[in-house]
N, C-alpha and C positions, 0 to 999 in steps of 0.2 A: 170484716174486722180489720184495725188497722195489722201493723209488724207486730208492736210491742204485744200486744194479745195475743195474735197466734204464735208469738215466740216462747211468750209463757206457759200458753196452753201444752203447745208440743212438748217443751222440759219437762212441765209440771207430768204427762204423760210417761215420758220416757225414762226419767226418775224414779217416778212411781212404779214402774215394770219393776226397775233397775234393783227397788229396795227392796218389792216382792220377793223377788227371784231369790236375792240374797235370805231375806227370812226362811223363804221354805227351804234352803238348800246350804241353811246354817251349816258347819264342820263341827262333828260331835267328836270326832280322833285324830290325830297328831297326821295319821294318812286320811283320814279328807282334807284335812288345813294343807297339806304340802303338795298328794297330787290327788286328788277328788278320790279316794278308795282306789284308785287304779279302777276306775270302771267304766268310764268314760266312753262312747262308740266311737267310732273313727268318722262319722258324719259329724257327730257336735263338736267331735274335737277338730275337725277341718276346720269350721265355721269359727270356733273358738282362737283356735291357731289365727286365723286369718286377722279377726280382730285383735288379738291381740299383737298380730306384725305388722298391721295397717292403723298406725299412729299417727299423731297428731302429725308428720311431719308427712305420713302418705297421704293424709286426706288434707288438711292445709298447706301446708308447703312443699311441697313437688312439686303440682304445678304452676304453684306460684316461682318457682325458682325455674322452671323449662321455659315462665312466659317470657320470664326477664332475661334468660341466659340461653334460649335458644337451644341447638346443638350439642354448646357444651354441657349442658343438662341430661346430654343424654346418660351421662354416668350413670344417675340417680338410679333412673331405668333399669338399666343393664347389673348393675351392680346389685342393687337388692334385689330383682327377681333370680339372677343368675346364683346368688348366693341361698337363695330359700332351697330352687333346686340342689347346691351342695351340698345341703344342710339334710336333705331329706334322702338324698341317695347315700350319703358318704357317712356321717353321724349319727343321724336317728334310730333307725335297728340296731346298734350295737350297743349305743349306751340302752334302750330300753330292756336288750337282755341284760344288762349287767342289774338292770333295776334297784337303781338309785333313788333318792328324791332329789338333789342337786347336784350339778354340776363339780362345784369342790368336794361333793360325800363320794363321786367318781374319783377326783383325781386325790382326793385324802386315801380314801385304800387303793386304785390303782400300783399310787405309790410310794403307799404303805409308809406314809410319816407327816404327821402330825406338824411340821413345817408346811409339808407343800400343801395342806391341806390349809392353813393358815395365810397361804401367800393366795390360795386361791378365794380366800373369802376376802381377804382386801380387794384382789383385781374383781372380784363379782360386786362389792359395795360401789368402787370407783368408776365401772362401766354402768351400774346399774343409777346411781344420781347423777353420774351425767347426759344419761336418757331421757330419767323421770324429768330433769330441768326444764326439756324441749316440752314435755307432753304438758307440766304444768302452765308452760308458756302459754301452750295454745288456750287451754282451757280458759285463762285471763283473757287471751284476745277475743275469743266469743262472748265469755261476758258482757267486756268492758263496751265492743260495739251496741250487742241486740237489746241484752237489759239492761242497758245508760249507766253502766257502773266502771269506777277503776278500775285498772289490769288487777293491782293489790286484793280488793273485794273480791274479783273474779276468780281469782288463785284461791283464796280461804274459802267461798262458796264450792269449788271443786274438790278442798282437802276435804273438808266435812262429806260430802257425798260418797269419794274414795273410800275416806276410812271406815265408814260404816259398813259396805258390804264389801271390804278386803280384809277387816278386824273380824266380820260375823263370820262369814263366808267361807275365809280362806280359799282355798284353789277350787275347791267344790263348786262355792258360792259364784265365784270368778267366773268358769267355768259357764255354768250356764248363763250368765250377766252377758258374758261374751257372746253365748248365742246371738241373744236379743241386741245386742251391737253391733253386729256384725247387719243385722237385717236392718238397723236402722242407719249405719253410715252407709249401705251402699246402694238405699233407694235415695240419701238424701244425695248423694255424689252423682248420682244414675238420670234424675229426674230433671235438673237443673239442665245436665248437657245434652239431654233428649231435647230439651225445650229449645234450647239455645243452635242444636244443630239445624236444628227445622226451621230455626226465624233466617238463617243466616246463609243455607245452603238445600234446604228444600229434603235433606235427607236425615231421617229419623236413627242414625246409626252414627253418635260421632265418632267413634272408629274409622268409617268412611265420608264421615260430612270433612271433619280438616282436610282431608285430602279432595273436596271435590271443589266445583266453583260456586259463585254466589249468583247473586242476581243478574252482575254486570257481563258474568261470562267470565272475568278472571278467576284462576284456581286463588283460594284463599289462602295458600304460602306465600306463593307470586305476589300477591296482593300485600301481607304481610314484610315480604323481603323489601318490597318498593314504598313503605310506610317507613320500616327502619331508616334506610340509605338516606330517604328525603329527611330525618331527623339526626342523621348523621350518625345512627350505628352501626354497629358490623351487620347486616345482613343474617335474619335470621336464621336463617337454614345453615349456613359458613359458624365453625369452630374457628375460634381464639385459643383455645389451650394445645399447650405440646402432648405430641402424642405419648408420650412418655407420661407425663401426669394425667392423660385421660387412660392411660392403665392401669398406673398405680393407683389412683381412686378409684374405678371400677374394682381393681384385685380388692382393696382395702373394703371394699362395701361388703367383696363376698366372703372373704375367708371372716372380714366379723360378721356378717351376720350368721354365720355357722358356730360361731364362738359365743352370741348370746346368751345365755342364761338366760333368761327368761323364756325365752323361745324353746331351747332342747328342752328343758321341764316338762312344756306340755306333751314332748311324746313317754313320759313317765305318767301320761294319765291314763291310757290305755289298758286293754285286758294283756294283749300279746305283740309279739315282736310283727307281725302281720298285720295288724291293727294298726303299729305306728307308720307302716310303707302308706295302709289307706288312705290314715288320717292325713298324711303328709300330701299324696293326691289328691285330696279332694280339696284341703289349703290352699295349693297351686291353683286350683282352678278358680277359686274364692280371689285370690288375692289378684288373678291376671285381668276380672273384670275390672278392676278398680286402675288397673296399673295399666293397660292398655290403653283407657280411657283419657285419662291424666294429658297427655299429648294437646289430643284433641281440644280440652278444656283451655290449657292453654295458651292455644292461639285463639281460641277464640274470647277468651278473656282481654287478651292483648292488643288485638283489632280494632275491639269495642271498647278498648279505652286510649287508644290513641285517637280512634274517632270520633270520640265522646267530648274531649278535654282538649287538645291541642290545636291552637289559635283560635278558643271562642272566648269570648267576653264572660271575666269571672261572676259578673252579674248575672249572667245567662245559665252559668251551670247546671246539673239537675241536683234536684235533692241528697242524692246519695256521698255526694264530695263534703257538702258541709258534717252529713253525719258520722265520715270517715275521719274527717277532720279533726272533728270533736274527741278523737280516742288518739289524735298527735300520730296515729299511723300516715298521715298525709298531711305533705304539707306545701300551702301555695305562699310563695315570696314573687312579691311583685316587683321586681328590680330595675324592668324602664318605668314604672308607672302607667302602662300605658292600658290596664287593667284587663289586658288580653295573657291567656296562659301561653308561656312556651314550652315544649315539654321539649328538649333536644338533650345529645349524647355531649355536649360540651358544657364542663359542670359551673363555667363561668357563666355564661347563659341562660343555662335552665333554669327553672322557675318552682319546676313540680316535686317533690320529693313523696316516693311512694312506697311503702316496704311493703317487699314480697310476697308476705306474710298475709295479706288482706285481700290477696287476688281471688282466691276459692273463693272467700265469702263475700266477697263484695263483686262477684261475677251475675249473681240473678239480677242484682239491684244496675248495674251497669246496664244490662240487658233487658229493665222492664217486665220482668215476670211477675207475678203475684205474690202478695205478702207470705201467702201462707207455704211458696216455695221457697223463699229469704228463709222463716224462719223453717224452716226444716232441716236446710243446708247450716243453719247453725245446731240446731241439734245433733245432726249426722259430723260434724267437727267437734262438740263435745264425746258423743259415743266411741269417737275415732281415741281424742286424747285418754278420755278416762277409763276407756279398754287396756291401753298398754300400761299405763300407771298405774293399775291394779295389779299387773302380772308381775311389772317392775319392784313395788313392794312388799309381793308375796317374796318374790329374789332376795332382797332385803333382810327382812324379818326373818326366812327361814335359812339365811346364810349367819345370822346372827344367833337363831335360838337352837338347830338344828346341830348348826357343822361346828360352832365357836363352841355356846354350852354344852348340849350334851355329849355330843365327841371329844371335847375336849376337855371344859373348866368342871363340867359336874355331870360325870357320865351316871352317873346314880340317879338323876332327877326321872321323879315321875311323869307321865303321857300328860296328868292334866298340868303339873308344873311348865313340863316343854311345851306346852298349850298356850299356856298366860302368858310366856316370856313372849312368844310369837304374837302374840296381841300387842304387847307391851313393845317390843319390835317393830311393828306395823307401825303403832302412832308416833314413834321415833322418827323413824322413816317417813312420815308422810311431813313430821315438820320441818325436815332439814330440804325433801321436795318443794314442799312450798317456799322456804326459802331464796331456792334456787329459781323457781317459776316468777317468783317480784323481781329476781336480780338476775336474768338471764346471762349467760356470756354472749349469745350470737341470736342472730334468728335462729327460729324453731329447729328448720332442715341440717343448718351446717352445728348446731349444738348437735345433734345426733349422728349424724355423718364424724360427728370424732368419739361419740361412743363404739361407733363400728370398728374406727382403727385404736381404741384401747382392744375393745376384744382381740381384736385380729392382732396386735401385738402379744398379748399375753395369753389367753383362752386355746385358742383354736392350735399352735403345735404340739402344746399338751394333751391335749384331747385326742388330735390324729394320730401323735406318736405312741400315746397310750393305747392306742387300739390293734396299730399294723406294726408298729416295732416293740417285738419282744425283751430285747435286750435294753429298752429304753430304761431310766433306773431315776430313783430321786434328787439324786445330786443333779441330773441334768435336765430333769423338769424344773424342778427350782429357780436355778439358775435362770435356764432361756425366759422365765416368764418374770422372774424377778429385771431381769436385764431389757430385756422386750418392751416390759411397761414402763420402766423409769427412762430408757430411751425414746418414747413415744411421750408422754408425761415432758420431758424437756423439751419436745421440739415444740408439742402445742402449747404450751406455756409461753415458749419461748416466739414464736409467730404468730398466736392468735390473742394473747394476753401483755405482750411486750416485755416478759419477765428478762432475765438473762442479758439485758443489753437490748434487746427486741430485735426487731431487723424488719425488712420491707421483702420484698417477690422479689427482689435481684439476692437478698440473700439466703434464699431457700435453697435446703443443700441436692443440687443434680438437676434442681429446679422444680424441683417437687412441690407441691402445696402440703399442707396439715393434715387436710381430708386423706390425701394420699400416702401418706408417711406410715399409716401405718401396715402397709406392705413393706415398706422397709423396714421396719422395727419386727415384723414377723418373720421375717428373712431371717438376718441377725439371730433373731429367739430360737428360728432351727438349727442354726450353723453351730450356738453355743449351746444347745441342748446336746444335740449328736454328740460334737469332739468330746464333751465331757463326759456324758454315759459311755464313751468307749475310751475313756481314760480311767475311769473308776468301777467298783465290780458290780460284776452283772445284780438283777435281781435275784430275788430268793424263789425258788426252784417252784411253789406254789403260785407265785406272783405270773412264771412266766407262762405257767400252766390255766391260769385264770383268763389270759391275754390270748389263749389257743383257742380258750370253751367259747368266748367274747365271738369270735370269727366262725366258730361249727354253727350249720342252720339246724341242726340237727335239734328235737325237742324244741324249738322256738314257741316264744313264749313263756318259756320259764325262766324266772330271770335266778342269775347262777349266787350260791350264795358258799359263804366260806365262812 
């Protein structure tokens, strides 16, 4: 069969699971639509967890950003896996006893006012579409390649999919979707680099194929570093970035992705506070296949297409350039004439223009694999997007019908009222998503690397302080995360938008990038949370009594109610 057939067949397949699942596992109660009954095992919910923290931007763009940036990629790495660990030792059991369904329904009674609880549903809406923007991205970019359509079409063909089993389903429905996600992006991520290690270095483990040698006898870094130099880049292995910004990026990946919302939810699906430790190990384990691999992938994506493309006669190319072509992700300008590609680090010169963004999927076809493993790896890049996209606008919907209505505008409404709003929420949310998925701000990876530092500016000191400081009080949550986000909110506006006067890399403040900023903006949200709760009066004597039981292991598993 040629691509386009088994590309169909595969969607048409994995779809079809996708919409099953959702059917049988419809939400009949306001708790299956938020967190599936709390019933969840700590096995489905690993797998579930994983899929839904292994987005469109782990399974597309990571190593599409580590091929092209090398070393300084390594943040990507370091920074979300490091941050899932904090998220699962430091956060997860605590909020599961408090047993919540969101994140602001925590920090609305933590701290007990109807403000913070409000400040916390804007900072969940604002982290939560500027996520969904990257996922809906990808979702377009697989379209627009494998079934010959526009990014536009490919975005609306993905909302429709979403909404059906994130409207039916709710977290339930999600939940088990995610299962079956989870098994399909990580045989389609898995299968490709198997193939690709064995053509390329003899060893069936690219874990250890990047790092071993090729036919010639050179290790395929060595091989790689002396590919860059002769095209005139830095040396793959060698960092460009200050160490300073390769820490505030990595701090910024991890404290947001502890800050999440979407992500802490899922340990609210669980039975018990022992359940969420599980489910969080056995995620880890799920997630480090995927992210161990990424490396490996590549370089050797990057290899095979400098050796593919650069100085051969554009006449001569193979198939797969013009097909890339065709989606404007690639683009060849022939600037001597001389109808040979140059692909060099000097932008007066070069010829190739290639986004990042294209390297996962367009790695089989570089390397001559079989149709039906192309289209698989596009399957496994939708499964990846429209995993997290789902969880993203359950965040959404239930920070809208949940924490805004019935906490707040109409605490009277009935289960199935809070039910339809949430429906009616979802399809809100999935069209202001797809808006954002036609109109991206950035590529995939760095559009969600600045959801990381919205959270990490606003989410995560709240959340910590709410757990281990008792004295912590309203006026100073408020504050830090009101202050946290709008300083975070200015800088990326102001350097990755050009708002504010704009500015360039010499004007970033300490030298920071955007991705990174938001460590500093979390900093800041601590320093003015603290002075102020110890400027103003303590909590109410219940409050600090709530914050004690949150820390006892004692009775675990029941989550504490007042």
């Amino acid at each position: 069969m040629d691509l386009q057939m088994w590309t169909w067949l595969l969607i048409a397949i994995t779809f079809s699971l996708y919409i099953g699942i959702a059917i049988w596992s419809r939400a009949g109660s306001t708790e299956d639509f938020y967190v599936a009954g709390g019933g969840v095992s700590p096995l489905a919910n690993g797998l579930a967890t994983a899929a839904d923290w292994m987005s469109a931007a782990s399974f597309i763009s990571m190593a599409g950003l580590i091929s092209f940036s090398g070393y300084d990629a390594s943040v990507y790495l370091m920074g979300w896996t490091g941050g899932y660990v904090l998220l699962a030792l430091l956060l997860a059991p605590y909020l599961r006893k408090f047993g919540k369904f969101t994140v602001p329904d925590f920090i609305g009674d933590r701290y007990y006012s109807n403000i913070a609880r409000s400040v916390a549903v804007i900072c969940a809406l604002i982290v939560s579409f500027t996520y969904v923007a990257g996922q809906m991205r990808g979702v377009g970019l697989v379209f627009s390649r494998f079934l010959e359509v526009d990014i536009t079409s490919g975005v609306l063909i993905g909302m429709i999919i979403v909404l059906f089993y994130a409207v039916l389903g709710g977290m339930k429905g999600i939940t088990y979707t995610q299962v079956a996600q989870y098994c399909v992006l990580i045989f389609a991520f898995m299968v490709p680099a198997i193939f690709i290690s064995i053509q390329m270095t003899g060893n069936p483990i690219p874990q250890l194929g990047f790092g071993s040698t090729g036919e010639d006898g050179i290790y395929l870094l060595d091989k790689l570093d002396g590919l860059h130099r002769e095209l005139g880049f830095d040396a793959y292995t060698s960092g460009s970035k200050s160490r300073l910004d390769v820490f505030f990026i990595t701090a910024a990946l991890m404290v947001g992705t502890a800050g999440l919302p979407h992500v802490i939810v899922r340990f609210f699906t669980v039975k018990k506070v022992s359940d969420a430790r599980k489910s969080a190990g056995w995620a880890l384990f799920f997630i480090s296949i995927l992210y161990t691999t990424a490396p490996a992938i590549a370089v050797f994506a990057r290899t095979n297409l400098i050796q593919t493309i650069n100085n051969k006669a554009y006449s001569d190319l193979p198939n797969w350039v013009a097909n890339w072509e065709a989606t404007g992700l690639l683009k060849f300008q022939d600037k001597n004439k001389d109808n040979i590609v140059q692909y060099l680090a000097d932008p007066v010169l070069n010829e190739l223009t290639v986004d990042k963004d294209i390297m996962v999927l367009a790695n089989p076809e570089i390397a001559e694999l079989p149709n039906w493993v192309i289209a698989l790896v596009a399957a496994g890049g939708l499964a990846a997007a429209l995993s997290t996209a789902a969880g993203l606008l359950l965040v959404i919907s239930a920070s809208v019908s949940h924490d805004l209505i019935k906490k707040m505008i109409y605490p009277k409404i009935s289960e199935k009222g809070e039910l339809i709003t949430a429906r009616i929420s979802a399809v809100a949310a999935v069209s202001v998503a797809g808006y954002f998925g036609i109109n991206p701000p950035d590529f995939v990876a760095a559009t969600v690397a600045l959801a990381f530092g919205l959270a990490a500016a606003s989410f995560f000191p709240a959340i910590i302080l709410g757990i281990f400081v008792k004295r912590m009080n309203k006026e100073g949550a408020v504050a830090g995360m009101v202050i946290g986000m709008l300083l975070m909110l200015y800088y990326m506006m102001r350097f990755k938008f050009d708002w504010f006067g704009g500015g360039t890399e010499e004007d970033w403040w300490f030298g920071i990038s955007p991705e990174g900023f938001g460590t500093v903006a979390m900093i800041v949200n601590f320093g003015v949370s603290l002075s102020i709760a110890f400027l103003t009066p303590k909590p109410p004597e219940e409050i600090q009594d709530m914050v004690e039981n949150i820390r006892i292991p004692s009775g675990a598993g029941e989550a504490y109610t007042h």
